[in-house]
Structure formats: C-alpha cells, structure tokens
C-alpha positions as CSV (number, residue, x, y, z in Angstrom):
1,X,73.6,78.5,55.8
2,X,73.2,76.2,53.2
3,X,70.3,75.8,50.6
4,X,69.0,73.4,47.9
5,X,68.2,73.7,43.9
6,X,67.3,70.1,42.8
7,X,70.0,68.1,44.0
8,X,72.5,70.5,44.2
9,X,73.7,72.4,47.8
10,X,75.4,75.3,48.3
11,X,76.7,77.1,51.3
12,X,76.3,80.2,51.2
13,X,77.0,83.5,53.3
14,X,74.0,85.3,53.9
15,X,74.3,89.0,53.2
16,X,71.4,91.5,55.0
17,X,72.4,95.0,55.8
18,X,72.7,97.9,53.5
19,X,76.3,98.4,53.9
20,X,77.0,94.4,53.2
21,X,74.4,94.0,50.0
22,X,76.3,97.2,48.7
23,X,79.5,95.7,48.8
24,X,78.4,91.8,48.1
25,X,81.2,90.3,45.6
26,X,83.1,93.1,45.0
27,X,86.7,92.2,45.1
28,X,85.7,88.6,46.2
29,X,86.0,85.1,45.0
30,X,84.3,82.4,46.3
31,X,86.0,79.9,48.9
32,X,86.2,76.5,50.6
33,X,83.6,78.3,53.3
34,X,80.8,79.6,50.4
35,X,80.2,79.2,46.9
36,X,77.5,81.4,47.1
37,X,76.3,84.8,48.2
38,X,72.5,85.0,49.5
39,X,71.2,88.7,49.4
40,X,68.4,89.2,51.6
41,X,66.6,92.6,50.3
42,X,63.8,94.6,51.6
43,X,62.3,95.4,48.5
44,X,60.2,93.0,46.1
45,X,62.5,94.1,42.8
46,X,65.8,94.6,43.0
47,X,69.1,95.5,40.4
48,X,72.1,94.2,40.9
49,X,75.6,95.7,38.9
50,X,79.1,93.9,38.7
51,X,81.2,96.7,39.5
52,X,84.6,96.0,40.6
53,X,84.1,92.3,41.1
54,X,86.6,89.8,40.0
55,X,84.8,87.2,38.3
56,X,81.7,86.1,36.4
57,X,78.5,85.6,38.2
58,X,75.2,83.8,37.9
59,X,72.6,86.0,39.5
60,X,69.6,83.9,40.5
61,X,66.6,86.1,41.7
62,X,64.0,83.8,44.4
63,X,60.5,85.1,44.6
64,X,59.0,82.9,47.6
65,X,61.1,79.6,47.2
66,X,60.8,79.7,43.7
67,X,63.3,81.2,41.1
68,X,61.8,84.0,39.2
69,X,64.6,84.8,37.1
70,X,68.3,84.1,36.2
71,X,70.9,86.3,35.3
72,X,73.5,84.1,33.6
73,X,77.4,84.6,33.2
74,X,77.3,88.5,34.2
75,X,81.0,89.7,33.1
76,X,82.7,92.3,35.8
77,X,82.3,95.7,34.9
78,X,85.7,97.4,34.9
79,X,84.2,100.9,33.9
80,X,85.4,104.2,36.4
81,X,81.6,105.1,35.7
82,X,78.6,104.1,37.1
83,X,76.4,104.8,34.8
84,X,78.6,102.8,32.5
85,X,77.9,99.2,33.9
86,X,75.2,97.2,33.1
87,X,72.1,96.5,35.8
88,X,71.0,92.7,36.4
89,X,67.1,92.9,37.3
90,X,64.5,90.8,38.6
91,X,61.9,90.1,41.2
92,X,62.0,88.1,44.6
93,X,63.5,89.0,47.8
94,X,66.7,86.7,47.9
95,X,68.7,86.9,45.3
96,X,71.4,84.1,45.0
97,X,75.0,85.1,43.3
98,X,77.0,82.1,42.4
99,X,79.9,81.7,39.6
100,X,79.1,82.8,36.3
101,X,78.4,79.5,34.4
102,X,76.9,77.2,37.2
103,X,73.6,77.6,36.2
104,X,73.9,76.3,32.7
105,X,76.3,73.5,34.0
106,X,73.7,72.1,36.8
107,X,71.0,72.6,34.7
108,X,69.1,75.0,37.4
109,X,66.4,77.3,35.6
110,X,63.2,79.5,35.9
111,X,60.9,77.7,38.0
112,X,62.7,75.6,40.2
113,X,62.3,74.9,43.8
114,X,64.8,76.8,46.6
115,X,65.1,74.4,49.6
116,X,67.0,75.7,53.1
117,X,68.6,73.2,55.0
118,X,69.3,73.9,59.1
C-alpha cells in the first residue's frame, strides 16, 4: 500500500493482527519493499515502545486522515525490562512508523493531510 503526506509517498506494509502490531519493527529495518510500517489498531489511543528494535523511528499517530501527533526520533530501548522503556502515545487509529529523523527532514507535522493511493 502506499500513502501520501504532502508530496511525499511511502510504501508501506500494513500491519493488523495482534500478533503482527506486537511485533511491528522489532529486529527490522526498513527495505527496498517499505519504508514504512502502517499499524492499523482497534482502539482510538494507542502506546507504542521501542523494545528490541534496531533503529530510530518516527512514530506518526493518524486520527481520521489527519495527523494528530508525532513522535520524533524514538531511540531503541535496549533495557531487559519492560517497565524500563519509554511509551510513545497518541490518538488516531493508524499509526505510521517510519525512520527516526524523516519527519523533521520532509518537513511533515501536526496537521497534515494522510492521502492513500490504490
């Protein structure tokens, strides 16, 4: 699937079931295929953690095609602990991860417009 913010496309694998969102970048990168991850949750608010994934993400909560909130840069969390790693917030029921940084670089923000393309 791919979607729009601005001018700017991504292709992104869409993530739905429990087992999937649970897992989401852990131990990933993204790839020629994706450069994003679309969560699709059931709930209105969600939190998201960085446990045992590889690299920085931007986490870019979508609250009916509009972007309610942006996590930027989120470091992994290398802690054995739950409790120990930090929880990224916000409201919408897609929540976009994309690397930590891109957010800043394209200039997407609070506000803008979230486009799917067929």
């Amino acid at each position: 699937m791919r979607l729009k913010i601005g001018e700017n496309i991504f292709n992104v694998k869409v993530v739905q079931s429990v087992n999937d969102r649970a897992e989401g970048m852990m131990g990933k990168t993204f790839n020629d295929h994706y450069n994003g991850m679309l969560f699709l949750m059931d709930e209105d608010i969600s939190c998201f953690w960085m446990k045992n994934c590889i690299i920085p993400l931007d986490i870019i909560f979508i609250d009916r095609g509009t972007i309610s909130k942006i996590h930027h840069d989120c470091p992994p969390c290398e802690s054995e602990e739950d409790h120990e790693c930090e929880n990224y917030c916000g409201r919408g029921r897609m929540i976009l991860e994309v690397d930590g940084g891109t957010c800043k670089e394209l200039e997407i923000s609070r506000g803008d417009q979230v486009q799917f393309l067929l």
